[in-house]
C-alpha positions, 0 to 999 in steps of 0.5 A, a space after each residue: 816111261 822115262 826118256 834117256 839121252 843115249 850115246 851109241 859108240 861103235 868101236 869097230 874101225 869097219 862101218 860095214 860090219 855086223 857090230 856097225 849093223 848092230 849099233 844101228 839096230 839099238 839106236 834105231 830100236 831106242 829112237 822108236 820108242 822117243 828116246 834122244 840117240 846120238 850115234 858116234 862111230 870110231 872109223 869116221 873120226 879123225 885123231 891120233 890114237 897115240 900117247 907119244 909121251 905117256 901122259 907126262 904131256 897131254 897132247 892136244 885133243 882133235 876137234 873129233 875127241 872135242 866132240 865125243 866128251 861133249 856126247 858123253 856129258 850129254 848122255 846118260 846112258 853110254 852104249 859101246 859095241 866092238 869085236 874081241 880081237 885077241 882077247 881085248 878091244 881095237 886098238 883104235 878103241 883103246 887108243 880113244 880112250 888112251 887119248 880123252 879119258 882124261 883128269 879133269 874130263 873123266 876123273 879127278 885125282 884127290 890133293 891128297 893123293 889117295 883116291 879120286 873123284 868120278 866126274 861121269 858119276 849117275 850115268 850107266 854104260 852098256 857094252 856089246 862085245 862081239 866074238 867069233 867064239 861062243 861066249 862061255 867057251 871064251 871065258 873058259 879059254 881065256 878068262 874075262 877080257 872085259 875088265 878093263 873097259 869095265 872096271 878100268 874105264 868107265 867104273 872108274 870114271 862113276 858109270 853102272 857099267 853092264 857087259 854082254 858078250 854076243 856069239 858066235 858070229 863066226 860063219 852066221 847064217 842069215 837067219 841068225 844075223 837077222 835074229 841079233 839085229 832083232 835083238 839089238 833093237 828090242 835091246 834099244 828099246 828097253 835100253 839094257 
């Protein structure tokens, strides 16, 4: 079996949330069976989430944000896990990505002005959203919400990306949490 370097990110600001709970369970599941794991959760980190120009001046990253590149060109498989919060990831999250998805890190722009490089090029992405509503009724009521992690972040920066939306985590019993987490782990294990 190949061994992957894998990088879990939970993007929920909570570290005692079921999504934390999960992240867990899928490192833990992929480390069992002698895979490298690295485990980054996004309320630890200290950084600005705010674009205060645009990207007309690129403000100095925080050593946090330093580090996450750093995770990210390491890995070859990027996993994220968050919540649906009104149809689209934590600010928190998109304000990661705001702040370090950068020219020159993520992408680079052609001189010609048309088209651009994918720096991250040969990596694959797994991304978790969590949601208190079933997922087909989601999708039905709201469409697809996951494009632009998708296709609008990591395609665009050259990753295989695979979605899987997880639901209904509203009212859960116990029985069903201790399901999910089980299924994160065999997830890890088989790095899906």
């Amino acid at each position: 079996m190949k061994t992957h370097k894998i990088l879990v990110l939970l993007g929920h600001p909570d570290t005692e949330s079921m999504c934390c709970e999960f992240a867990d369970s899928y490192a833990k599941g992929a480390m069992l069976v002698g895979h490298e794991v690295r485990r980054v959760n996004i309320g630890d980190m200290k950084f600005d989430p705010i674009l205060h120009h645009g990207y007309k001046v690129i403000q100095e990253l925080e050593p946090d944000l330093k580090k996450l590149q750093e995770d990210i060109r390491w890995c070859d498989h990027f996993v994220i896990i968050y919540p649906s919060w009104w149809s689209t990831m934590p600010a928190l999250l998109k304000g990661l990505f705001d702040r370090m998805w950068l020219p020159g890190f993520a992408y680079k722009f052609l001189p010609s002005g048309i088209g651009w490089q994918r720096l991250l090029k040969g990596r694959t992405a797994r991304v978790f959203v969590t949601s208190d509503s079933a997922p087909l009724l989601a999708r039905f009521l709201f469409g697809d919400n996951t494009n632009e992690i998708q296709d609008g972040i990591l395609w665009f920066a050259g990753f295989y990306t695979r979605m899987k939306k997880v639901g209904p985590m509203k009212k859960i019993s116990p029985l069903n949490r201790a399901k999910w987490v089980s299924k994160f782990e065999d997830w890890g294990a088989r790095v899906y």
